[in-house]
C-alpha positions in Angstrom: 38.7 -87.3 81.6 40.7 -90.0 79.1 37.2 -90.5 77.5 36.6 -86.5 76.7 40.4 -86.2 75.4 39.5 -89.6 73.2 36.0 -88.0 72.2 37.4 -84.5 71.3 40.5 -86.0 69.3 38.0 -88.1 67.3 35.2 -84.7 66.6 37.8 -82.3 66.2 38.8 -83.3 62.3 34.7 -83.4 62.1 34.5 -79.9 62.8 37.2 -78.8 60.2 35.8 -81.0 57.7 32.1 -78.9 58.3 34.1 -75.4 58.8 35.5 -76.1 55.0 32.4 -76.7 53.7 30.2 -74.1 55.0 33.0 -71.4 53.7 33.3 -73.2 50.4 29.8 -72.8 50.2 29.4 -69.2 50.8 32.6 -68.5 49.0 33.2 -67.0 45.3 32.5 -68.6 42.2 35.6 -70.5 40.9 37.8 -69.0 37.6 36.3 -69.1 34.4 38.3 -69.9 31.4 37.0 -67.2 29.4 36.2 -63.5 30.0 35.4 -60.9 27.5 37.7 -57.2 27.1 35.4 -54.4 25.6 37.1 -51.4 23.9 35.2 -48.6 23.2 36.3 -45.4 21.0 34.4 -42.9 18.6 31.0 -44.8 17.2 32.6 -48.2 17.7 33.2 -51.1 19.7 35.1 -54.3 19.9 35.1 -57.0 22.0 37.3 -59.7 22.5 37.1 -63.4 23.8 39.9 -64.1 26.2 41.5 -67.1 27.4 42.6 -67.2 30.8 42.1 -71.0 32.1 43.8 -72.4 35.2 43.7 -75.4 33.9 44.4 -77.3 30.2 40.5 -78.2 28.7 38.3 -77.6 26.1 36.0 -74.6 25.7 32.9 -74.4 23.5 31.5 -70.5 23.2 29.2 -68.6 20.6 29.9 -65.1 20.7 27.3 -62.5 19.3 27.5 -58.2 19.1 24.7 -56.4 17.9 25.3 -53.2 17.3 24.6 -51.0 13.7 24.9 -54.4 12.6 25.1 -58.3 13.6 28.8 -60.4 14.2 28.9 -64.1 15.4 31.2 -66.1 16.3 31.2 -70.2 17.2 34.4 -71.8 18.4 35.2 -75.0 20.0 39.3 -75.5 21.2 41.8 -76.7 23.7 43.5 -73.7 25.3 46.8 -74.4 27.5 46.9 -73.7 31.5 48.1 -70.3 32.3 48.3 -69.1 28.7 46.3 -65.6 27.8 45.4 -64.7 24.9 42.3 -63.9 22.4 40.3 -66.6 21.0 37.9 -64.1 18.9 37.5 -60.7 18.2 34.5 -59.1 16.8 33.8 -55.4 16.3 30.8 -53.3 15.2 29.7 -49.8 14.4 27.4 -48.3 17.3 25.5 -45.0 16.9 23.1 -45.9 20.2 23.0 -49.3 21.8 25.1 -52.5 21.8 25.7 -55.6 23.5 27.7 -58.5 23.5 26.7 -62.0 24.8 28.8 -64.9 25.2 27.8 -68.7 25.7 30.4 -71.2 26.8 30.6 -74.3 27.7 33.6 -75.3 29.5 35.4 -79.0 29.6 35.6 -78.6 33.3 32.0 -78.5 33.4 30.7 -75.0 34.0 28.5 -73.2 31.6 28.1 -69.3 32.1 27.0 -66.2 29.9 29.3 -63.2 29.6 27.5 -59.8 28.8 28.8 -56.0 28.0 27.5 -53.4 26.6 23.2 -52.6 27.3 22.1 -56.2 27.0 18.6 -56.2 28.9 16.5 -59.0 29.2 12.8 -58.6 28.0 
């Protein structure tokens, strides 16, 4: 009996070890630093690139809207832990289709696309 209470003392912090990783696995995808706001109103549009880090870090993004016409946008800064607030903003006429698509690059490591508006891939 000593040597099953020894045995289960020793593969008990095993099992939470392999319980944490198999729900970290399967578990949402972590904060990103940046995430796009779209306002909408009467034949327009305008987006707007928002900070919103957990952490201080770097952030490298190239923002585009096509609409009636083209607007770009290529930034590289340090943004502060915590702090919101709008690191671009680009706006276009739209009398049909738009869409807005975001590269970044974060410090942290991650690199995602953000996309509004009728962005389809051909």
């Amino acid at each position: 009996m000593r040597d099953f209470v020894k045995r289960l003392a020793f593969l008990t912090p095993a099992f939470a070890i392999a319980a944490g990783n198999a729900a970290g696995a399967g578990g949402a995808e972590p904060p990103r630093a940046l995430a796009l706001n779209v306002l909408e109103q009467d034949g327009s549009v305008e987006i707007q690139l928002i900070a919103q880090s957990a952490i201080a870090q770097q952030v490298e993004y190239a923002v585009e809207l096509v609409g009636d016409s083209n607007a770009r946008h290529r930034g590289n800064t340090s943004i502060s832990a915590g702090d919101r607030h709008v690191l671009s903003r680009l706006s276009t006429n739209v009398t049909d289709t738009w869409c807005a698509t975001v590269e970044v690059i974060e410090g942290s490591g991650p690199r995602y696309t953000l996309t509004a508006g009728d962005c389809s891939e051909a």
